[in-house]
N, CA, C and O atoms as a printed pandas DataFrame, in Angstrom:
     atom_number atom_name residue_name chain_id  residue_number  x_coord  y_coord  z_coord
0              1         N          UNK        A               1  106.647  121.848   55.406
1              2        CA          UNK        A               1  108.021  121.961   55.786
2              3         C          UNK        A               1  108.220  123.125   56.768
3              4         O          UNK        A               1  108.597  122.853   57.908
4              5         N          UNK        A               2  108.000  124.371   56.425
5              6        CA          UNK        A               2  107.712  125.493   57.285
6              7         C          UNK        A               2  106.984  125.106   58.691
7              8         O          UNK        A               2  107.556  125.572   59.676
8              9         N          UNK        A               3  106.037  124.476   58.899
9             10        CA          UNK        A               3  105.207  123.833   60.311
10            11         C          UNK        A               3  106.503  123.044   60.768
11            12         O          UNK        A               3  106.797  123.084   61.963
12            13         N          UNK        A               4  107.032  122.567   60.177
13            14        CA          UNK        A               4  107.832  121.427   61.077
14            15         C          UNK        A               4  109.338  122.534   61.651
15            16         O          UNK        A               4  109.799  122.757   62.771
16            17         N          UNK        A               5  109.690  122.962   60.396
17            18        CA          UNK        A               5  110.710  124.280   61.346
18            19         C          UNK        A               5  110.418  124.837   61.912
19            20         O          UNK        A               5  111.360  125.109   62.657
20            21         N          UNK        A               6  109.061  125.665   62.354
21            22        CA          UNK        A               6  108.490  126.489   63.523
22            23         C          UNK        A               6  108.214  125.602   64.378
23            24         O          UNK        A               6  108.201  126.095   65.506
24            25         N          UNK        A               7  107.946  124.318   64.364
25            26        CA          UNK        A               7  107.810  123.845   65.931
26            27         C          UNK        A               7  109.119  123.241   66.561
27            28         O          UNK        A               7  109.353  123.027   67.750
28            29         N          UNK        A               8  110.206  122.938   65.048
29            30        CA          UNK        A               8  111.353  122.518   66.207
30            31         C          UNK        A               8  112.279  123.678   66.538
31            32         O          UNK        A               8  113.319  123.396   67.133
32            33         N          UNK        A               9  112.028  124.975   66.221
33            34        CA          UNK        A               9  112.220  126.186   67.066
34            35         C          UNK        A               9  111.497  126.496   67.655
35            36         O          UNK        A               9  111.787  127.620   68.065
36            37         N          UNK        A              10  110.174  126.017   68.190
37            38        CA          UNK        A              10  109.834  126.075   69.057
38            39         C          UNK        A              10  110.266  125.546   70.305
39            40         O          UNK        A              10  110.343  126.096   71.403
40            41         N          UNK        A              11  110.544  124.349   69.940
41            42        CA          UNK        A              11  110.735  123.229   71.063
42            43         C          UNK        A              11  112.341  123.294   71.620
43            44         O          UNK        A              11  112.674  122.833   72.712
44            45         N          UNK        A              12  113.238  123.928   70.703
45            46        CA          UNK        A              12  114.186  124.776   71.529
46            47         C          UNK        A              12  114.264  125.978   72.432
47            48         O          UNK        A              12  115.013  126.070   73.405
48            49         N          UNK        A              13  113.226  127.092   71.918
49            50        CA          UNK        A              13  113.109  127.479   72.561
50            51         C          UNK        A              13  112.522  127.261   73.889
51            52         O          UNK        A              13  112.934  127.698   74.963
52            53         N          UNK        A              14  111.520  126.538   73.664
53            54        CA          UNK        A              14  111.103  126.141   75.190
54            55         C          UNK        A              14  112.006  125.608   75.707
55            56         O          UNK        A              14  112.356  126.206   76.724
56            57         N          UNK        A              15  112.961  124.142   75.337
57            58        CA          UNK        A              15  114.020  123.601   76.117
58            59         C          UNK        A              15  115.173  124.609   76.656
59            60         O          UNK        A              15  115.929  124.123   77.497
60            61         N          UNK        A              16  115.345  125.657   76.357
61            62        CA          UNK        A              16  116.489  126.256   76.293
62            63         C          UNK        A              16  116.195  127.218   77.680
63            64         O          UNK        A              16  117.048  127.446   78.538
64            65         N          UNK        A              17  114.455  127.848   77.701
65            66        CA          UNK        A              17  114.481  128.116   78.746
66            67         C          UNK        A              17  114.325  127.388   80.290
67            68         O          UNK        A              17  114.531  127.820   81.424
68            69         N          UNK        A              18  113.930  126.265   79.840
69            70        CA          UNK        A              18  113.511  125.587   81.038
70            71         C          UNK        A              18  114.797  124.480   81.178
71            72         O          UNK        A              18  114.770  123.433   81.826
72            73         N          UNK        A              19  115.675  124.899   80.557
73            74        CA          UNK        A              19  117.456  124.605   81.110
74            75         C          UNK        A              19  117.740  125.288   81.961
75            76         O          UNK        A              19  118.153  124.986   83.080
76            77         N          UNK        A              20  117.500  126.512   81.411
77            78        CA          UNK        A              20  118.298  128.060   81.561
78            79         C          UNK        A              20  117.700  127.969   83.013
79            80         O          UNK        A              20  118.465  127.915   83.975
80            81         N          UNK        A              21  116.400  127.954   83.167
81            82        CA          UNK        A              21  116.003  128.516   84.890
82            83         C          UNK        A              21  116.206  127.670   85.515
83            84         O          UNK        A              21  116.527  127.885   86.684
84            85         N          UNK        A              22  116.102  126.163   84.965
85            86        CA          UNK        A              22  116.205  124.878   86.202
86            87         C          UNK        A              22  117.690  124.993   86.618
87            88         O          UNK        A              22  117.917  124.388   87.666
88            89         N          UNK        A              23  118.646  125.546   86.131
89            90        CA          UNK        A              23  120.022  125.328   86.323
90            91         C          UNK        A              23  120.608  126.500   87.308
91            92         O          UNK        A              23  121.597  126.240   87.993
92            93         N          UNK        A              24  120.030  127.709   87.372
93            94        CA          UNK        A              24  120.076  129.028   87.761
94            95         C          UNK        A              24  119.530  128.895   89.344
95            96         O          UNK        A              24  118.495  128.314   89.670
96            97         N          UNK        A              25  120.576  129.647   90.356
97            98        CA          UNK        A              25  119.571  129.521   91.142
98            99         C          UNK        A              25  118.560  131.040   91.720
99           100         O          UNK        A              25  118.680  132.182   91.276
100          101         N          UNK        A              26  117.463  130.503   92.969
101          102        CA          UNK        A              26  117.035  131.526   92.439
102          103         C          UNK        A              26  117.594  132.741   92.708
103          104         O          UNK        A              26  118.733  132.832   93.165
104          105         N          UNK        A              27  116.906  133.681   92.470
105          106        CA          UNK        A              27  117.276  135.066   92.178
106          107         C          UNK        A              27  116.213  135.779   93.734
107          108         O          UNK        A              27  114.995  135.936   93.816
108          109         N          UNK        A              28  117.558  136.128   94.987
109          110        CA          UNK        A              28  117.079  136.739   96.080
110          111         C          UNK        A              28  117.243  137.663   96.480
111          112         O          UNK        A              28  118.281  137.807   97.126
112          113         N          UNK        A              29  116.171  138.997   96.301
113          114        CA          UNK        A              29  116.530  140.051   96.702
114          115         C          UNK        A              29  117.452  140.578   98.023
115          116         O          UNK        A              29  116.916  140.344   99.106
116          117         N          UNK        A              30  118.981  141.367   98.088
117          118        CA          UNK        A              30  119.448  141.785   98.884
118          119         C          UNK        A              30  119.607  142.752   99.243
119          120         O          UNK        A              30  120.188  143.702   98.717
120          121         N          UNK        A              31  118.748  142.588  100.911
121          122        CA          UNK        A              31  118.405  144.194  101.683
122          123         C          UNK        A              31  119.648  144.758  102.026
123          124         O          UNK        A              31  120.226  143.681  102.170
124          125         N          UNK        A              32  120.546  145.621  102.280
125          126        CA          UNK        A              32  121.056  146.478  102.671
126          127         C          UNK        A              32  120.853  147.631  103.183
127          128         O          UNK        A              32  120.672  148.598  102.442
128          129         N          UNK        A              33  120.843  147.760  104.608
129          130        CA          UNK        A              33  120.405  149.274  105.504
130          131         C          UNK        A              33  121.721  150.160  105.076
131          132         O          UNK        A              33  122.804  149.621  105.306
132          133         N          UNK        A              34  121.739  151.555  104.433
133          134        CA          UNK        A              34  122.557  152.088  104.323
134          135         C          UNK        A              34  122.386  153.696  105.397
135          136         O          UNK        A              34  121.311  154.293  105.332
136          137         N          UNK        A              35  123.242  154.117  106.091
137          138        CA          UNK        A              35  123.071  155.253  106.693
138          139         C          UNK        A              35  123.391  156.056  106.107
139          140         O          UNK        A              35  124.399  156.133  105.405
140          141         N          UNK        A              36  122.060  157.295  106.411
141          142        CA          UNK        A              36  122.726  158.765  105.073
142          143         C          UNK        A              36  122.686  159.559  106.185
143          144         O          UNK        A              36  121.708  159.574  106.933
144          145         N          UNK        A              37  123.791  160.306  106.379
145          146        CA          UNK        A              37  124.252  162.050  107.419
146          147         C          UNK        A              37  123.525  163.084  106.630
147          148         O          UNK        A              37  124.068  163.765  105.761
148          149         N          UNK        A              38  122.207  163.175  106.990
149          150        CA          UNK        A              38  121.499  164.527  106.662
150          151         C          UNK        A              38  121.705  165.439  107.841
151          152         O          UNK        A              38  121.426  165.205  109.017
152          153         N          UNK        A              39  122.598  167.235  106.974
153          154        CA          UNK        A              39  122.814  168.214  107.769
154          155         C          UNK        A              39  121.388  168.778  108.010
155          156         O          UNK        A              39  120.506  168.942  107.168
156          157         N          UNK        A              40  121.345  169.085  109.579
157          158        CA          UNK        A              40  120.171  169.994  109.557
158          159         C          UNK        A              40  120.587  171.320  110.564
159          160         O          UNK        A              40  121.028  171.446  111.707
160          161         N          UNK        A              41  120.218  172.143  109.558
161          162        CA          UNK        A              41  120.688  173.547  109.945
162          163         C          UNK        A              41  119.828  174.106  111.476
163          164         O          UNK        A              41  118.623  174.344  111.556
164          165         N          UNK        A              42  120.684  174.196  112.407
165          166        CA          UNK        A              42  120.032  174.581  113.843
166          167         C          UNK        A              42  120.369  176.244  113.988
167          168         O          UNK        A              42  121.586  176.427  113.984
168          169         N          UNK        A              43  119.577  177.499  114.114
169          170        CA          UNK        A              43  119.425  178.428  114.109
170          171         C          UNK        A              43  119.436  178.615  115.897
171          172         O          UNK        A              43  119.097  177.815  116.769
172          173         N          UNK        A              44  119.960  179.979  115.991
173          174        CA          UNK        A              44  120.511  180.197  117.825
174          175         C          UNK        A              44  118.655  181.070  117.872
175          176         O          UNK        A              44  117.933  181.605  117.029
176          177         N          UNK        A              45  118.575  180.826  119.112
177          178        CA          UNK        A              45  117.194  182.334  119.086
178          179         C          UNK        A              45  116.969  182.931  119.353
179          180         O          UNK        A              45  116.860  183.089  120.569
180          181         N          UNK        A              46  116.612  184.066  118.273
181          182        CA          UNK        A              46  117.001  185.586  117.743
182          183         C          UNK        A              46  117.172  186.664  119.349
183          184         O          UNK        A              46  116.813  186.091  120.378
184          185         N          UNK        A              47  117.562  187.761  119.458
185          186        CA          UNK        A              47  117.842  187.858  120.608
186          187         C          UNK        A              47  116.257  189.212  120.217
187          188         O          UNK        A              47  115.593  189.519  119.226
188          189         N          UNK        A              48  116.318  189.650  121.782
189          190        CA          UNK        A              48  115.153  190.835  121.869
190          191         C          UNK        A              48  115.501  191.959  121.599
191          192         O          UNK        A              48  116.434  192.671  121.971
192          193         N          UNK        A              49  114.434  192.113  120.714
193          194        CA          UNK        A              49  114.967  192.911  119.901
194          195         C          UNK        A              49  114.249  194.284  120.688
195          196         O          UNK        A              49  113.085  194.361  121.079
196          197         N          UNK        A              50  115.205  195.217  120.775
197          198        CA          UNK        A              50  115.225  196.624  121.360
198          199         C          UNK        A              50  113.993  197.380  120.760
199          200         O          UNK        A              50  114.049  197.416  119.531
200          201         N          UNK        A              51  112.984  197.943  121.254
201          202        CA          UNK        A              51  111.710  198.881  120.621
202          203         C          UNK        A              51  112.682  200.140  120.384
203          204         O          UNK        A              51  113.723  200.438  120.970
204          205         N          UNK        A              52  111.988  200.796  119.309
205          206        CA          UNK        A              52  112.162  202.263  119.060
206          207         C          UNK        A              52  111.561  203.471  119.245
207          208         O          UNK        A              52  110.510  203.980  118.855
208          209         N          UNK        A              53  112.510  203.827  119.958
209          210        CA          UNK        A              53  112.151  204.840  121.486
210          211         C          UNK        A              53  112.511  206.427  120.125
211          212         O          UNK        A              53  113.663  206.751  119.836
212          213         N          UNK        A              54  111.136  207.208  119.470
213          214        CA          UNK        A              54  111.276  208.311  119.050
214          215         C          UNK        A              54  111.225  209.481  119.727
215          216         O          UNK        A              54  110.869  209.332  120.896
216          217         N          UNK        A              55  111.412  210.382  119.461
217          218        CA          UNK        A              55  111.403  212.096  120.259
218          219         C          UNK        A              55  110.184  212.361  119.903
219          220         O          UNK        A              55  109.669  212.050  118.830
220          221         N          UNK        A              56  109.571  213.081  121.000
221          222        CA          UNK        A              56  107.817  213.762  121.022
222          223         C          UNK        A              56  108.381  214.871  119.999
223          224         O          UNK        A              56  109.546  215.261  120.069
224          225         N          UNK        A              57  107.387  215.387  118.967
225          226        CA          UNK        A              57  107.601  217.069  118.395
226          227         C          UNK        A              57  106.936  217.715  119.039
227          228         O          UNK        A              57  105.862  217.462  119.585
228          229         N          UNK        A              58  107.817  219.005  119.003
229          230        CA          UNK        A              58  107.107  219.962  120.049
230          231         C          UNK        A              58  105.658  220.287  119.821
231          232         O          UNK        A              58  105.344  220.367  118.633
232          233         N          UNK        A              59  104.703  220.494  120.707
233          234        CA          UNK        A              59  103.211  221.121  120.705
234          235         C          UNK        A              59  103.241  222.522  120.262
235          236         O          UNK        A              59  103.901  223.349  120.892
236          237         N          UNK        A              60  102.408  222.914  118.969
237          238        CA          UNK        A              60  102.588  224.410  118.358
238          239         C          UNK        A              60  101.986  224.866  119.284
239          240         O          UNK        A              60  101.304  224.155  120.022
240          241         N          UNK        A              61  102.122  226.219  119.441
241          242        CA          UNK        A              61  102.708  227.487  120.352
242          243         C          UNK        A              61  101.329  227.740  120.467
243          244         O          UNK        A              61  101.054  228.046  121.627
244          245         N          UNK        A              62  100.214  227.732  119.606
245          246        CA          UNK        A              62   99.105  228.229  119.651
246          247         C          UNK        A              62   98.406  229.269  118.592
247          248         O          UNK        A              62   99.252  230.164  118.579
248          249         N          UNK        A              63   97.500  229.633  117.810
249          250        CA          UNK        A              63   97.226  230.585  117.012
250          251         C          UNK        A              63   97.708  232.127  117.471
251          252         O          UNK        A              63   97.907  232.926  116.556
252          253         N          UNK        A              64   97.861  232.479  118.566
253          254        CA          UNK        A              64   98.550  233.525  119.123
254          255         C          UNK        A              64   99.734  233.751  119.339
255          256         O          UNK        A              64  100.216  234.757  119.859
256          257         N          UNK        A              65  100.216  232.908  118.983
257          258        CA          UNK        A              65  102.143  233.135  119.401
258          259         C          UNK        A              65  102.021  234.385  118.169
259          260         O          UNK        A              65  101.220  234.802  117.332
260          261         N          UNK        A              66  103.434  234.660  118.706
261          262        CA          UNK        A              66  104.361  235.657  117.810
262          263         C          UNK        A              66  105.227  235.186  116.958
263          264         O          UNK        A              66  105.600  234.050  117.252
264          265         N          UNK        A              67  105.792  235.721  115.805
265          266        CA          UNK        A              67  106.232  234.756  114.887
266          267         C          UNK        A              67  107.701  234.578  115.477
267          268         O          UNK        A              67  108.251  233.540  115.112
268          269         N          UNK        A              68  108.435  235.407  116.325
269          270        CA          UNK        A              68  109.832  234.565  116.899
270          271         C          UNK        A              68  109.405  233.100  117.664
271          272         O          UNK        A              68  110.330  232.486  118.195
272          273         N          UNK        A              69  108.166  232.579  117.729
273          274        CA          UNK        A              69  107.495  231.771  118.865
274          275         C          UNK        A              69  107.331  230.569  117.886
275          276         O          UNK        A              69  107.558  229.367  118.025
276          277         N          UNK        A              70  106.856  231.314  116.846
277          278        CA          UNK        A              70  106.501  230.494  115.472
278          279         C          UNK        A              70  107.920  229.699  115.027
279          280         O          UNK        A              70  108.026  228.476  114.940
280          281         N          UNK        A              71  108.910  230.612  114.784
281          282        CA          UNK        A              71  110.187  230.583  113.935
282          283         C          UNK        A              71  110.963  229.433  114.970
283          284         O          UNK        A              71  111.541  228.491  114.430
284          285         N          UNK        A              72  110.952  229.562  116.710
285          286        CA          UNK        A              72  111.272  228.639  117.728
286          287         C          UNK        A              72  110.677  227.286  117.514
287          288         O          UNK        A              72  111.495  226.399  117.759
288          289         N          UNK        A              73  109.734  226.938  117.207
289          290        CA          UNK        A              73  108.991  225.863  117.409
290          291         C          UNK        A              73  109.055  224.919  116.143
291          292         O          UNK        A              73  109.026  223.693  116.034
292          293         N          UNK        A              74  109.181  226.241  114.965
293          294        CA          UNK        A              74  109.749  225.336  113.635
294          295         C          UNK        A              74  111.042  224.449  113.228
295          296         O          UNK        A              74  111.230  223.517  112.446
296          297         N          UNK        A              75  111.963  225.297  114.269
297          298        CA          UNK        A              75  113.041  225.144  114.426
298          299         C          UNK        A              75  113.281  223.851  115.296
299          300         O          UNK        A              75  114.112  223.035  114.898
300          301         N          UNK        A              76  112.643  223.648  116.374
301          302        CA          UNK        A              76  112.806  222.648  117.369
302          303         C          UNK        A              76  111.710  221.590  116.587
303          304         O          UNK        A              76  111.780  220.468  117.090
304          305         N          UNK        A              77  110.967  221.661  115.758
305          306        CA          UNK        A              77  110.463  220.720  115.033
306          307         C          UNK        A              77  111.137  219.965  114.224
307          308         O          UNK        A              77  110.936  218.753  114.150
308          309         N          UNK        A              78  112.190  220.718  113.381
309          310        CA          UNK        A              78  112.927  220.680  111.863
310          311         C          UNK        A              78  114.246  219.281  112.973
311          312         O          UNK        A              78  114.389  218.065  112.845
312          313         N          UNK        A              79  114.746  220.043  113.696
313          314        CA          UNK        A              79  115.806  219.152  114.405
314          315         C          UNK        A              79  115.128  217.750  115.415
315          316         O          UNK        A              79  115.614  216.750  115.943
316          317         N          UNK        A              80  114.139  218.190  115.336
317          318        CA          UNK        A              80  113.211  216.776  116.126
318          319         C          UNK        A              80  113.381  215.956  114.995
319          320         O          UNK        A              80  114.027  214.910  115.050
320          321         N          UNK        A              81  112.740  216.447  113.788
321          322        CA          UNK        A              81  112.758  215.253  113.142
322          323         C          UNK        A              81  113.903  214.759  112.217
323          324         O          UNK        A              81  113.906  213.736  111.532
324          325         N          UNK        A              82  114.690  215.522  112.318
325          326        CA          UNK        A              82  116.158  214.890  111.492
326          327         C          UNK        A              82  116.293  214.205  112.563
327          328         O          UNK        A              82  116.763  213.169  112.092
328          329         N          UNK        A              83  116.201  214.000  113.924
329          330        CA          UNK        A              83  117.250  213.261  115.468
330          331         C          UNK        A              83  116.371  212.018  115.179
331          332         O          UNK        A              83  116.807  210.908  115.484
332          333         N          UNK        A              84  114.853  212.188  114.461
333          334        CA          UNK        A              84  114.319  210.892  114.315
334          335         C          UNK        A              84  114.484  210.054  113.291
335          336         O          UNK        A              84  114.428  208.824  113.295
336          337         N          UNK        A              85  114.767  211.065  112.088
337          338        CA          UNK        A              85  115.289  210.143  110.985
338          339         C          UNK        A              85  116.206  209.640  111.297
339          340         O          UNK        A              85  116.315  208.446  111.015
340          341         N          UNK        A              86  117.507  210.456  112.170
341          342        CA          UNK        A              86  119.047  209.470  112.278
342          343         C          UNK        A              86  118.720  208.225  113.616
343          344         O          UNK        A              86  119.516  207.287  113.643
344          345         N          UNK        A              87  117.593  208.232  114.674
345          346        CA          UNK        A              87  117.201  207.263  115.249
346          347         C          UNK        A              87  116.463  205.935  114.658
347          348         O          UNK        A              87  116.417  204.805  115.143
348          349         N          UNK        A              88  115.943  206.405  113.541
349          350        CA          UNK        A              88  115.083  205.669  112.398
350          351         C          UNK        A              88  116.182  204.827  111.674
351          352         O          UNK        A              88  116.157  203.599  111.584
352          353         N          UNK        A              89  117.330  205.799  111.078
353          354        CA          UNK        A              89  118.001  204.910  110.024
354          355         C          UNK        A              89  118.636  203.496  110.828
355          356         O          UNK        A              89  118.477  202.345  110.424
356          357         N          UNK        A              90  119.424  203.923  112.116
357          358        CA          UNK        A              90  120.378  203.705  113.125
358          359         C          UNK        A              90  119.376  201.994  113.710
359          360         O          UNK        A              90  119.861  200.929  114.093
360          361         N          UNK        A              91  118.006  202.369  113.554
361          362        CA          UNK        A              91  117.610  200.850  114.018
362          363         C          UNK        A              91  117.080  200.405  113.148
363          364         O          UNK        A              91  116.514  199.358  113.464
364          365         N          UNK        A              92  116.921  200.768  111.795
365          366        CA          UNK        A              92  117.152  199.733  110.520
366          367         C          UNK        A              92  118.135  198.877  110.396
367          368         O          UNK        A              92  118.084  197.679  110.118
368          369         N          UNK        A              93  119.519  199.915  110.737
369          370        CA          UNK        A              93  120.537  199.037  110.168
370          371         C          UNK        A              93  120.817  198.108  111.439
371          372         O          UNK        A              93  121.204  196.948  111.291
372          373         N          UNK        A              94  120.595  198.693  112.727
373          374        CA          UNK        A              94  120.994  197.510  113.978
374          375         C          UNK        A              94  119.779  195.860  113.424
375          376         O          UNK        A              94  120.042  194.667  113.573
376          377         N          UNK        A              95  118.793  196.362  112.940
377          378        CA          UNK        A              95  117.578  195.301  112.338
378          379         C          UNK        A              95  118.372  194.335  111.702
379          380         O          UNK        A              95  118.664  193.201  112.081
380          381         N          UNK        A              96  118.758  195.094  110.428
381          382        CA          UNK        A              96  119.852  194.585  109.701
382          383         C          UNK        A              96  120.694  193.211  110.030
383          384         O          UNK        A              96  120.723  192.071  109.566
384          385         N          UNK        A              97  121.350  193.916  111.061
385          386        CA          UNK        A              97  122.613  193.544  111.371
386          387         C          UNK        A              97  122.354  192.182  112.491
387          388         O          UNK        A              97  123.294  191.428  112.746
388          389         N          UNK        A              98  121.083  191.994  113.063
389          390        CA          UNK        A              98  120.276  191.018  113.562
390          391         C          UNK        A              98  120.331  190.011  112.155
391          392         O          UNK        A              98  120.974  188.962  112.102
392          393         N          UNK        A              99  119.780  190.392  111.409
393          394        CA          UNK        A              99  119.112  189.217  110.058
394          395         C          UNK        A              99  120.340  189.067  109.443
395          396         O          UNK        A              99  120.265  188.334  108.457
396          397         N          UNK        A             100  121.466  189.509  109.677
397          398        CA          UNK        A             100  122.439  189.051  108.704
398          399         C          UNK        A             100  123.296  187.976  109.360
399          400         O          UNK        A             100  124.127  187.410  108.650
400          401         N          UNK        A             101  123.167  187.603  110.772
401          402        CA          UNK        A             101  123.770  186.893  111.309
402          403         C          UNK        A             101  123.250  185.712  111.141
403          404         O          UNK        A             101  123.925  184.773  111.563
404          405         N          UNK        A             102  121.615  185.328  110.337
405          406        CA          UNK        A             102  121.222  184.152  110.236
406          407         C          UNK        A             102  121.148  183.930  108.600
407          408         O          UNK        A             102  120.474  183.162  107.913
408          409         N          UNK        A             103  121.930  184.728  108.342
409          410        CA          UNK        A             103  122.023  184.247  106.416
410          411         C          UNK        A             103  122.927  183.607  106.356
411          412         O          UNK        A             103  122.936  182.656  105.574
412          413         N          UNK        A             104  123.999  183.891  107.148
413          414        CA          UNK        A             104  125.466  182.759  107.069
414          415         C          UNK        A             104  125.191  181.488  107.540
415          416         O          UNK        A             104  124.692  181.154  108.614
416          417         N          UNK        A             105  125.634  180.713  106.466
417          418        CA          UNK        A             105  125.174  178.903  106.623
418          419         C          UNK        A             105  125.742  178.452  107.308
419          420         O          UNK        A             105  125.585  177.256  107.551
């Protein structure tokens, strides 16, 4: 009894699909070209960038100077190089101020 109910559910199922597809039609893939607006970020180019022009320090006086000669030369040393640190800082930040114009999107 069981054999005879498994094959006439079988035999629906088979009929049921080979309804189902003969009746259906077929199934055709549809292409569609879609256009996508990709931004692309265009950068200007970079401008030339200025070298950094430092102050010579003065040449010591020699093992023979005198110490007002000494005390002169320390002196014109000490202000050489602060005029280079404030020439130093001054084209960091102009550097700076180059690279910050290409962080804005």
């Amino acid at each position: 009894m069981s054999g005879v109910l498994f094959g006439l559910l079988f035999l629906l199922i088979a009929l049921c699909f080979l309804i189902g597809c003969s009746t259906c039609p077929p199934c055709q893939p549809t292409i569609e070209i879609q256009e996508v607006q990709v931004p692309v970020y265009s950068c200007p180019d970079p401008p030339e960038v200025e070298s950094l022009h430092l102050s010579v320090y003065p040449p010591y006086p020699g093992s023979d100077a005198t110490e007002q000669e000494i005390k002169d030369w320390f002196s014109e040393v000490v202000s050489t190089s602060r005029s280079r640190d404030l020439a130093h800082g001054n084209y960091v930040e102009y550097l700076l101020s180059v690279i910050d114009q290409y962080r804005i999107p």
